[in-house]
C-alpha positions as CSV (number, residue, x, y, z in Angstrom):
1,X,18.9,-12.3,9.3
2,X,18.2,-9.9,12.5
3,X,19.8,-6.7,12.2
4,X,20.2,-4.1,15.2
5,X,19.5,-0.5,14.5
6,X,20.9,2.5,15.4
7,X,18.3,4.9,16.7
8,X,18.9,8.9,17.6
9,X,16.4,10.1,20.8
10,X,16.4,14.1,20.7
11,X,14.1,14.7,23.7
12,X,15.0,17.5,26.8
13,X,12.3,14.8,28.9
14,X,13.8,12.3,30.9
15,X,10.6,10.1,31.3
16,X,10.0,10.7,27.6
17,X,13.3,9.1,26.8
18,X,13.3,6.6,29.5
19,X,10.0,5.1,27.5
20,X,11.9,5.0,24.0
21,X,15.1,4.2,25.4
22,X,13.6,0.9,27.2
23,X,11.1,-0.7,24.5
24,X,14.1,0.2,21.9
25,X,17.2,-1.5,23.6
26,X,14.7,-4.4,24.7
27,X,14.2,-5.4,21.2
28,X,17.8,-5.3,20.6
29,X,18.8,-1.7,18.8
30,X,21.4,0.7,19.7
31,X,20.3,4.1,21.3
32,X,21.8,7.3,21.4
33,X,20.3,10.3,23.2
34,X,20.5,14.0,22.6
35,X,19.0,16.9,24.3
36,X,19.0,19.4,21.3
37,X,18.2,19.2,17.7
38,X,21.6,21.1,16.8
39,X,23.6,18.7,19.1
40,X,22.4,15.6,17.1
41,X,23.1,17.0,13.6
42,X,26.3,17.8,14.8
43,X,27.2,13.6,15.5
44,X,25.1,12.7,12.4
45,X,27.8,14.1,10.6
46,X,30.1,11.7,11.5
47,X,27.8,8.7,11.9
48,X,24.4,7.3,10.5
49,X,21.5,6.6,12.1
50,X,18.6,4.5,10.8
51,X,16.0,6.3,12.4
52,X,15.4,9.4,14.5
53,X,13.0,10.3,17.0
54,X,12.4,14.0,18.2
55,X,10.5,15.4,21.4
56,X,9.4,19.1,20.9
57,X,6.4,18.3,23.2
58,X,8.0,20.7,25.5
59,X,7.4,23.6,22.8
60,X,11.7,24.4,22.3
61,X,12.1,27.2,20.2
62,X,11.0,27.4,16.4
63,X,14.5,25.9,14.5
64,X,13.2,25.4,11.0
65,X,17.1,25.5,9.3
66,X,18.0,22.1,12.1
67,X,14.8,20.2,11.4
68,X,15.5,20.7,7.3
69,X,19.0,19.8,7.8
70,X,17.3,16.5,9.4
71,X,15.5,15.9,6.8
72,X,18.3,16.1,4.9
73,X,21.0,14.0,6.5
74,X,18.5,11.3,7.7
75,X,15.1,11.7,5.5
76,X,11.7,12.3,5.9
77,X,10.7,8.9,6.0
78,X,12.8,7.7,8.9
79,X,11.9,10.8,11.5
80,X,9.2,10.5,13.5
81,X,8.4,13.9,15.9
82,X,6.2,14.0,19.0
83,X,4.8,17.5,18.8
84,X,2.7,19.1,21.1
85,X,-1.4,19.5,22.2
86,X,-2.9,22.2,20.2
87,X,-1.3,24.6,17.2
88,X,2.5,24.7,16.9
89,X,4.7,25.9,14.4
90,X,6.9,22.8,14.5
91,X,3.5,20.8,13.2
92,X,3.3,23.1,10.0
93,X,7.2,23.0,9.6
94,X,7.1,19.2,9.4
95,X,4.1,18.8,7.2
96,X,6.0,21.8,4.8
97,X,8.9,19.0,5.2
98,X,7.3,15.8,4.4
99,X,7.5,14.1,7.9
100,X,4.1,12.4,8.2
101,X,5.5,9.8,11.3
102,X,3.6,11.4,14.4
103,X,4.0,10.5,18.5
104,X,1.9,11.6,20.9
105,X,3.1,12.3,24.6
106,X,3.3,10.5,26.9
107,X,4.1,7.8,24.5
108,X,1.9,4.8,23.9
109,X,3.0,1.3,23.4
110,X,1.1,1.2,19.9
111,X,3.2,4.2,18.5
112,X,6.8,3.0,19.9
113,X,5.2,-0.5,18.0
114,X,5.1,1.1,14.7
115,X,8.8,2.5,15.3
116,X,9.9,-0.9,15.8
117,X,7.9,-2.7,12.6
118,X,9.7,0.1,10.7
119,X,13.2,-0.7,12.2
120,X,12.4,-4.2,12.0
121,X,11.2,-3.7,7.5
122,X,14.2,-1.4,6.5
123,X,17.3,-2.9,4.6
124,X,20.5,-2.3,6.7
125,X,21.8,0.0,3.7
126,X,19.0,2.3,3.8
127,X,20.4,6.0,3.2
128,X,18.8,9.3,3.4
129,X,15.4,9.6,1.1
130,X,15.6,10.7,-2.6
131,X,12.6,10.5,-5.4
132,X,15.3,8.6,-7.8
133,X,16.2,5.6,-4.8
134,X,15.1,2.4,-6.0
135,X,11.6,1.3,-4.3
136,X,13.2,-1.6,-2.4
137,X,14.9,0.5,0.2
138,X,11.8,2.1,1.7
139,X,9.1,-0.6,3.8
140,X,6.2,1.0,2.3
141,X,5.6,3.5,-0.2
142,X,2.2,5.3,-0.9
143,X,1.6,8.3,-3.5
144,X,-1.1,10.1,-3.8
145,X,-2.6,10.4,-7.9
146,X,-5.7,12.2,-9.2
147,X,-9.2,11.8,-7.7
148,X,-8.5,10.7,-4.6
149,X,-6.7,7.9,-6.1
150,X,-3.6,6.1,-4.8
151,X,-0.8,4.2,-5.6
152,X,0.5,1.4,-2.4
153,X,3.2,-1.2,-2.3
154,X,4.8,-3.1,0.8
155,X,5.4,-6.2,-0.8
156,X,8.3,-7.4,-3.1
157,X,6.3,-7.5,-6.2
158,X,4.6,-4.2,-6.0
159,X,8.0,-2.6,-5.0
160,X,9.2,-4.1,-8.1
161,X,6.1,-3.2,-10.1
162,X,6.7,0.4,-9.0
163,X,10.8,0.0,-10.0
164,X,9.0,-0.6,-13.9
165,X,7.0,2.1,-14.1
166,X,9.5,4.7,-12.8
167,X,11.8,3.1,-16.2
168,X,8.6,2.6,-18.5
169,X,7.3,6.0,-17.9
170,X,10.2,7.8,-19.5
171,X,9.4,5.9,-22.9
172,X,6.9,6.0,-25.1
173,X,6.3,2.3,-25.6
174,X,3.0,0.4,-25.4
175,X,2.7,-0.8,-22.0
176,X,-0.1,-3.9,-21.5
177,X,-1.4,-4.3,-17.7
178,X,-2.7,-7.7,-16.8
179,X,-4.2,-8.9,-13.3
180,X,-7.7,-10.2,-12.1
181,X,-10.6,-7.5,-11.6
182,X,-10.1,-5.0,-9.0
183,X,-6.1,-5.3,-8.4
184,X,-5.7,-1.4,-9.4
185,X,-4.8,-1.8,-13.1
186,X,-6.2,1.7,-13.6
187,X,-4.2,2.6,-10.3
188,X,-1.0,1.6,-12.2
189,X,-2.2,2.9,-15.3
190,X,-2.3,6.5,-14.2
191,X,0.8,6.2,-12.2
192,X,2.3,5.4,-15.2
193,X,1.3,8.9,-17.0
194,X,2.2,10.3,-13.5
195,X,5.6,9.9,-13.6
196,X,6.1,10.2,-17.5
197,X,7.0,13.4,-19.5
198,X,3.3,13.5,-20.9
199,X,1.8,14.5,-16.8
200,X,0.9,18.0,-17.9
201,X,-1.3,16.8,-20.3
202,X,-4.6,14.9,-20.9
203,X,-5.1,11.2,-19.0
204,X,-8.2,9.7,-20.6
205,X,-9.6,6.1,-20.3
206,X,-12.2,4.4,-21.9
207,X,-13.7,1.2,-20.9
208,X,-14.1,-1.4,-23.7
209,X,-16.3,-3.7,-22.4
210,X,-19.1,-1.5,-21.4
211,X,-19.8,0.1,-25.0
212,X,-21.0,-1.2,-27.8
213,X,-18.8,-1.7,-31.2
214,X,-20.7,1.4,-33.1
215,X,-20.8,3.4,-29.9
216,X,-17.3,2.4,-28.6
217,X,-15.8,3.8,-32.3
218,X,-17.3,6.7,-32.1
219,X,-16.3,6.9,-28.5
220,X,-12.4,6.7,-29.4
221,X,-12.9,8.6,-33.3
222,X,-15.0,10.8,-32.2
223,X,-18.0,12.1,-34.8
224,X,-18.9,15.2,-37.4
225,X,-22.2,16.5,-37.0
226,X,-24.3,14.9,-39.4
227,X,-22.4,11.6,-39.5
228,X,-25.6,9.5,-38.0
229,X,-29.1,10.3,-36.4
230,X,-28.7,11.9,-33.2
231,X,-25.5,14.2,-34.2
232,X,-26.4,17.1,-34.2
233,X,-22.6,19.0,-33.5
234,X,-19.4,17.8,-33.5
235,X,-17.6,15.6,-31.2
236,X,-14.0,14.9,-30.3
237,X,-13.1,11.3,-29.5
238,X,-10.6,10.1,-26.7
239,X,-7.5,9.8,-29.3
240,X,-8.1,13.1,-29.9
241,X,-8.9,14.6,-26.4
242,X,-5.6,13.1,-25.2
243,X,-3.3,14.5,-27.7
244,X,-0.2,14.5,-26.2
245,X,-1.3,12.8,-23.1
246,X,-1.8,9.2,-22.1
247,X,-5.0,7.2,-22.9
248,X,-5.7,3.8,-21.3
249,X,-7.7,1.3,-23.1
250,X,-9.8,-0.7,-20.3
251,X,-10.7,-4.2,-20.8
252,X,-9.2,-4.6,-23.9
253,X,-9.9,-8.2,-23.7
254,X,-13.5,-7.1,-24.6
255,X,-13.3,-5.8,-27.6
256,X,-14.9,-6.7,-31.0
257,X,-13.1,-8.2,-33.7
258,X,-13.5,-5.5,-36.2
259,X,-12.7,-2.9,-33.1
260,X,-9.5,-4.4,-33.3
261,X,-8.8,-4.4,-36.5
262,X,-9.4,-0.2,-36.5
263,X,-7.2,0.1,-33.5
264,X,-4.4,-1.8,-35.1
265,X,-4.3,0.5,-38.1
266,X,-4.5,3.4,-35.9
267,X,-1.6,2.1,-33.6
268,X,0.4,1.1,-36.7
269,X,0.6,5.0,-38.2
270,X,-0.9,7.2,-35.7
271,X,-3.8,8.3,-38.2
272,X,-7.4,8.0,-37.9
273,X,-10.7,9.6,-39.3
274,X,-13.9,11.1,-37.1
275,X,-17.3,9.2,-38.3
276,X,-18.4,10.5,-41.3
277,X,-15.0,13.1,-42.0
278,X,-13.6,13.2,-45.0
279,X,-10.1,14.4,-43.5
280,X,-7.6,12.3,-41.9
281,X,-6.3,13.4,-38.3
282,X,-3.4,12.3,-36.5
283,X,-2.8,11.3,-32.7
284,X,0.4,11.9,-30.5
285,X,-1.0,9.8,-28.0
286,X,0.5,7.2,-25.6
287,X,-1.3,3.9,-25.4
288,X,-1.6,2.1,-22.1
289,X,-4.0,-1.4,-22.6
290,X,-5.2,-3.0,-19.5
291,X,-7.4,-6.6,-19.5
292,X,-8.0,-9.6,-16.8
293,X,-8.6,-11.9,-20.0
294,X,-6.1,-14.5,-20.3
295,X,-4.7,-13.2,-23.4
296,X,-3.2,-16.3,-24.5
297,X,-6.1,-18.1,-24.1
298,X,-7.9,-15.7,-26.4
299,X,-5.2,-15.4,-29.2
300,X,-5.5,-19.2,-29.3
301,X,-9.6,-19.2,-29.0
302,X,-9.3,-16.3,-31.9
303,X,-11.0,-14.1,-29.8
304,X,-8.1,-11.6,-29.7
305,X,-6.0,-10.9,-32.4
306,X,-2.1,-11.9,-32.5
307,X,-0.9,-8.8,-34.3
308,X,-2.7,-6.4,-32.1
309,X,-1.5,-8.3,-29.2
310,X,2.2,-7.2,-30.4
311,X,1.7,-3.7,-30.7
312,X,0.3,-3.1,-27.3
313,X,2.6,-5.2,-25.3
314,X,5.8,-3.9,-25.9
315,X,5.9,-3.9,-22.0
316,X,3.7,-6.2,-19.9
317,X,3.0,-5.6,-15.9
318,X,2.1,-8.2,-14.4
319,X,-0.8,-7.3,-11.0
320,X,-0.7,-9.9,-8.5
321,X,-4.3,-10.1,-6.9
322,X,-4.2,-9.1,-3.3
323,X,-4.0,-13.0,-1.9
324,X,-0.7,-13.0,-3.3
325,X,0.5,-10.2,-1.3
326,X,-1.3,-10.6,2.6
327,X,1.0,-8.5,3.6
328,X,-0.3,-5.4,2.5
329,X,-3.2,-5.7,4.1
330,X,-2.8,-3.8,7.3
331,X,-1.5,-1.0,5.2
332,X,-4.5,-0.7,2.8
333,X,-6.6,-0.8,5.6
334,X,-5.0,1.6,7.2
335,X,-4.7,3.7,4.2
336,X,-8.4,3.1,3.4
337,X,-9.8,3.9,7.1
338,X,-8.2,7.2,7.2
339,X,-9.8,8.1,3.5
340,X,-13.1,6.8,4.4
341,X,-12.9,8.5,7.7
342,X,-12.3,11.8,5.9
343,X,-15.0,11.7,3.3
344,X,-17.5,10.5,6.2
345,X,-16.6,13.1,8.7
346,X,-15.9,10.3,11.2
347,X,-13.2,9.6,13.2
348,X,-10.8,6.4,12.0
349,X,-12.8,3.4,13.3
350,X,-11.0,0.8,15.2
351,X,-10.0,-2.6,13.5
352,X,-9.5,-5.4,16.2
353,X,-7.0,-8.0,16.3
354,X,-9.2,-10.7,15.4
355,X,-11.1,-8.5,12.9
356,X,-7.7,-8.0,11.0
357,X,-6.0,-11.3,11.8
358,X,-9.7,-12.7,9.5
359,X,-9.6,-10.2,6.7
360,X,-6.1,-11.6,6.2
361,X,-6.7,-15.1,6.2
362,X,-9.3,-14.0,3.9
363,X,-8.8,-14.8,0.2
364,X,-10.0,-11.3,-1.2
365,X,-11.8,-12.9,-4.8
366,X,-12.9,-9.1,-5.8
367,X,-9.1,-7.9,-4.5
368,X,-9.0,-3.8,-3.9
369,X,-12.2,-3.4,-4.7
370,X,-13.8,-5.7,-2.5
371,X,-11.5,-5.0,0.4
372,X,-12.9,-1.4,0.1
373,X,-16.5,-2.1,0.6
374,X,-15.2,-4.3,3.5
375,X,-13.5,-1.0,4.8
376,X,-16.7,1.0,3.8
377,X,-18.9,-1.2,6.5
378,X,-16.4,-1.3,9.3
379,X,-16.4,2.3,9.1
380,X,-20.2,3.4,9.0
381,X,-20.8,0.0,11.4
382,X,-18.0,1.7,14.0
383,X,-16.1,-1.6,13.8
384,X,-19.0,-4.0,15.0
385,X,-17.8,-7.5,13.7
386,X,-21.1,-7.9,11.8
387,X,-19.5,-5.6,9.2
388,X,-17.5,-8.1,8.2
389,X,-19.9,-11.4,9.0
390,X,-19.8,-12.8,5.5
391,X,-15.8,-12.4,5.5
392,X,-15.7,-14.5,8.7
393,X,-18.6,-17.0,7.8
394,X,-15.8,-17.7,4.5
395,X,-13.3,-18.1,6.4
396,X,-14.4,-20.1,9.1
397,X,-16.3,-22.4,6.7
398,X,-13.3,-22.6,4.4
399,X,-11.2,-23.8,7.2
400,X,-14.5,-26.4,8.8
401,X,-14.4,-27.6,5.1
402,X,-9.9,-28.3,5.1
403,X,-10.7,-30.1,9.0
404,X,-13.2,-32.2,7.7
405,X,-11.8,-33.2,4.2
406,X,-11.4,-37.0,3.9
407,X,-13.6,-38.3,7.0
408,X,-16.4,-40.7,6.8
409,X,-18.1,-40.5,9.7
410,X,-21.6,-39.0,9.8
411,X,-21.6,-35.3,11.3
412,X,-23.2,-34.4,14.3
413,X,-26.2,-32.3,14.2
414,X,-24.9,-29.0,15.4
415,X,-26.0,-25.7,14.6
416,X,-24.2,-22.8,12.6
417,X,-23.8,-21.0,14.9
418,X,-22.1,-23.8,17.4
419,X,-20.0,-25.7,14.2
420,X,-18.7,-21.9,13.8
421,X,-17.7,-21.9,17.2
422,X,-15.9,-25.3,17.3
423,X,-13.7,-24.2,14.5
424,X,-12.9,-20.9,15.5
425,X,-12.0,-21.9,19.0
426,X,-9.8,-24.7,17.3
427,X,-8.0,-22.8,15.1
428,X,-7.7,-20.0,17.9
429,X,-5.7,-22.6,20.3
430,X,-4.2,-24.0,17.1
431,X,-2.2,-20.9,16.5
432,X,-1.9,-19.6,19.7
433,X,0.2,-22.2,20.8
434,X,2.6,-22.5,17.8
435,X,3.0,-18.5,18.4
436,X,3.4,-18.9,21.7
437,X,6.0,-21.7,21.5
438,X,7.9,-19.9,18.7
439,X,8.1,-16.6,21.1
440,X,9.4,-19.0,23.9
441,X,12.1,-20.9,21.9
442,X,13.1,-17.1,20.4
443,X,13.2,-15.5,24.6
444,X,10.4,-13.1,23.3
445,X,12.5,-11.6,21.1
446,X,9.2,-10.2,19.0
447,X,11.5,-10.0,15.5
448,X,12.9,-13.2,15.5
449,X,9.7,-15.3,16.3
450,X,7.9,-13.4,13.3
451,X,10.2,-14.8,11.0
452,X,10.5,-17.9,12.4
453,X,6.5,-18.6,11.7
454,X,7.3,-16.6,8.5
455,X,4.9,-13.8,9.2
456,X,4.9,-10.0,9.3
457,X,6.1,-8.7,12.5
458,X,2.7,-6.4,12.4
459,X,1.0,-9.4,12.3
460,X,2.3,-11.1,15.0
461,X,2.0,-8.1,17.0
462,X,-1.9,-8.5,16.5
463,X,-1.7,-12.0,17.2
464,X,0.0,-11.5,20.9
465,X,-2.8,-8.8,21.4
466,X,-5.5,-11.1,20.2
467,X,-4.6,-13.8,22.4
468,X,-3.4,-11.8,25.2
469,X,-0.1,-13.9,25.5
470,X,1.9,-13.0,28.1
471,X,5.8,-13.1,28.9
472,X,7.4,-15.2,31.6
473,X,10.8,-14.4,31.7
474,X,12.6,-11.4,33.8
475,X,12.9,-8.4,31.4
476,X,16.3,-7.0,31.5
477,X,16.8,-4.1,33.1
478,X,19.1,-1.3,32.0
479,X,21.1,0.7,34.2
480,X,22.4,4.0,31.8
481,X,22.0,5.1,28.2
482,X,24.7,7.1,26.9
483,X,23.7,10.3,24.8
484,X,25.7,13.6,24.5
485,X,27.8,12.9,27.5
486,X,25.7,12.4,30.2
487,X,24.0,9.1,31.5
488,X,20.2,8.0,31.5
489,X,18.7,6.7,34.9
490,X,15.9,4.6,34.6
């Protein structure tokens, strides 16, 4: 169901907000302009606005008590500020606040494009931000964890995924992650000691299938000196180097037979012995398991026992690999670009339409992990398509292969390169007329025509780029916006 905003414009610039005020109120939302800061606190007080956009372009005073009373009433999440060329001290008073939303001046159609995908994502009720709001209120959500490691969700199951662990991570039960290779089940893992009352300690993880049995006990026990040729000192294992932290048990799936059976006793009481110790240590540890084994497969095939399956899935999280949830792409590229960029010294390479409308059509068998390299080569290949050849040559054939399915007739002898062609340009005018029919029957009203073909409104905003569709009606013009009092000619 379409919903209309309600958008504050703080700006002293006429032009700045005749440019918000018109792509705003043509896709439908309710605008209210202020010339000051204090002046739109003043009527926030009295009435809500979903999102807030400020001009200090024009380098107003330093007024770091209004903008943290913004924050407050309206949340960092929902402001976006247009700040000035060069050093101000509004910039460092909104990164000190949390506002990451950024507009340059004048205003480009591509930023005023991201303030409308937000408007268009956010539930009706959304109130001002708080770390304890349930994850469903907020489009996207991205938080930063160790090692240059993060943790992203803009689709219903992540949101929900995130809901568990901000319940789980307040209890010390066995949590078991399952999902194919390279959905992040090491991402959610550390999240998971992240939010729970053991973060100030250790976070270890050890990965079953790449040891051994004899190397992967002493890997977890740890070892006297003396206890087999080679030890010459000591050595702590991971159950003892997380005391009191987290420790998360990769691949668990992997794992030997009699491996299990020495991790069930040490689950079951807590106690184990170092290789060749004569004393018993315990372990205040909290055990997170993570596999892409189909466990019930494996308890059935009796290549995983039941028992042990028990004690570490008190709790099970469920990853959906990345096919399952398309529309995240755009965001973890995003995400990933400006990352890369960083640790490259480069500046953010530029993804085309087409480039992104493929890598989402695209069915992602290696998930994050892939989807990184992918990034990897776009960025050091500056974008040029062939950084994502193989991607397209997948795609491309796996839709040649749906067009051709159930015909007889002999094919033509056509090259590659040319049978690539054909099927591109086909599914090209395929879909650009279904979008273009579904923005006519909805009078271009962007929102609407994205959930009538049941896509992202992102992505149909790359799809109207891609194919350059154009508008044929009149736009409507408006005559006066009404702010704090006065009237806004256009």
């Amino acid at each position: 169901m379409l919903r209309t905003r309600t958008v504050a414009l703080i700006s002293p610039s006429t032009p700045f907000l005749q440019a918000a005020v018109t792509a705003l109120t043509f896709e439908g939302h309710d605008v209210v302009a202020f010339e000051a800061l204090t002046e739109a606190i003043s009527a926030m007080h009295n009435r809500s606005f979903d999102a807030v956009v400020i001009d200090v372009s024009a380098r107003p005073p330093r007024d770091q008590r209004s903008l943290s009373d913004l924050v407050r009433l309206v949340g960092k999440d929902r402001i976006w500020i247009a700040l000035p060329l060069g050093v101000s001290p509004w910039a460092s008073d909104a990164e000190r606040l949390g506002i990451r939303h950024t507009l340059g001046v004048p205003l480009r159609s591509t930023e005023l494009e991201e303030v409308l995908t937000y408007l268009q994502e956010i539930p009706a009720a959304l109130t001002s931000y708080d770390a304890t709001e349930p994850a469903q209120t907020r489009a996207v959500h991205i938080e930063d964890l160790p090692n240059n490691r993060y943790f992203l969700a803009a689709s219903p199951s992540m949101m929900r995924i995130y809901e568990n662990i901000r319940l789980l991570a307040q209890v010390d039960a066995p949590v078991l992650i399952l999902g194919e290779s390279g959905v992040g089940k090491d991402v959610i893992a550390n999240l998971l000691h992240k939010h729970s009352r053991r973060a100030a300690h250790t976070f270890c993880s050890v990965n079953c299938a790449a040891l051994p049995p004899d190397l992967l006990e002493s890997e977890l026990f740890g070892y006297e000196a003396g206890a087999f040729t080679g030890a010459v000192k000591a050595k702590p294992g991971r159950f003892e180097q997380a005391d009191k932290g987290t420790l998360l048990l990769d691949e668990i799936g992997e794992m030997s037979a009699p491996m299990q059976a020495k991790l069930l006793h040490v689950l079951q009481d807590g106690r184990y012995s170092r290789l060749g110790a004569r004393s018993v240590s315990t372990a205040d540890v909290r055990v997170i398991a993570a596999t892409n084994v189909n466990i019930d497969s494996a308890i059935e095939d009796k290549l995983f026992r039941e028992d042990l399956y028990y004690r570490i899935s008190t709790f099970t999280i469920r990853v959906p690999p990345l096919r399952e949830r398309r529309e995240e792409i755009p965001y973890l590229i995003e995400e990933m670009v400006k990352r890369q960029a960083m640790a490259f010294h480069q500046d953010p390479v530029y993804i085309s339409p087409r480039m992104m409308s493929l890598l989402q059509d695209y069915e992602w068998p290696g998930n994050l992990r892939e989807l990184g390299n992918a990034v990897i080569r776009m960025q050091v290949l500056k974008g040029q398509e062939s950084s994502i050849s193989d991607i397209e040559a997948k795609v491309l054939g796996k839709v040649a292969k749906v067009q051709s399915c159930g015909k007889d007739a002999p094919e033509p002898e056509v090259s590659v390169n040319e049978m690539r062609s054909i099927v591109r340009n086909f599914k090209d005018q395929t879909e650009s007329r279904l979008i273009q029919q579904a923005l006519e029957e909805a009078r271009w009203n962007r929102r609407q025509a994205a959930l009538a073909l049941r896509i992202s409104y992102r992505t149909l905003l790359y799809k109207i780029e891609h194919y350059r569709l154009k508008e044929t009606r009149v736009p409507i013009r408006f005559e006066a916006v009404q702010g704090s009092g006065s009237s806004l000619p256009v």
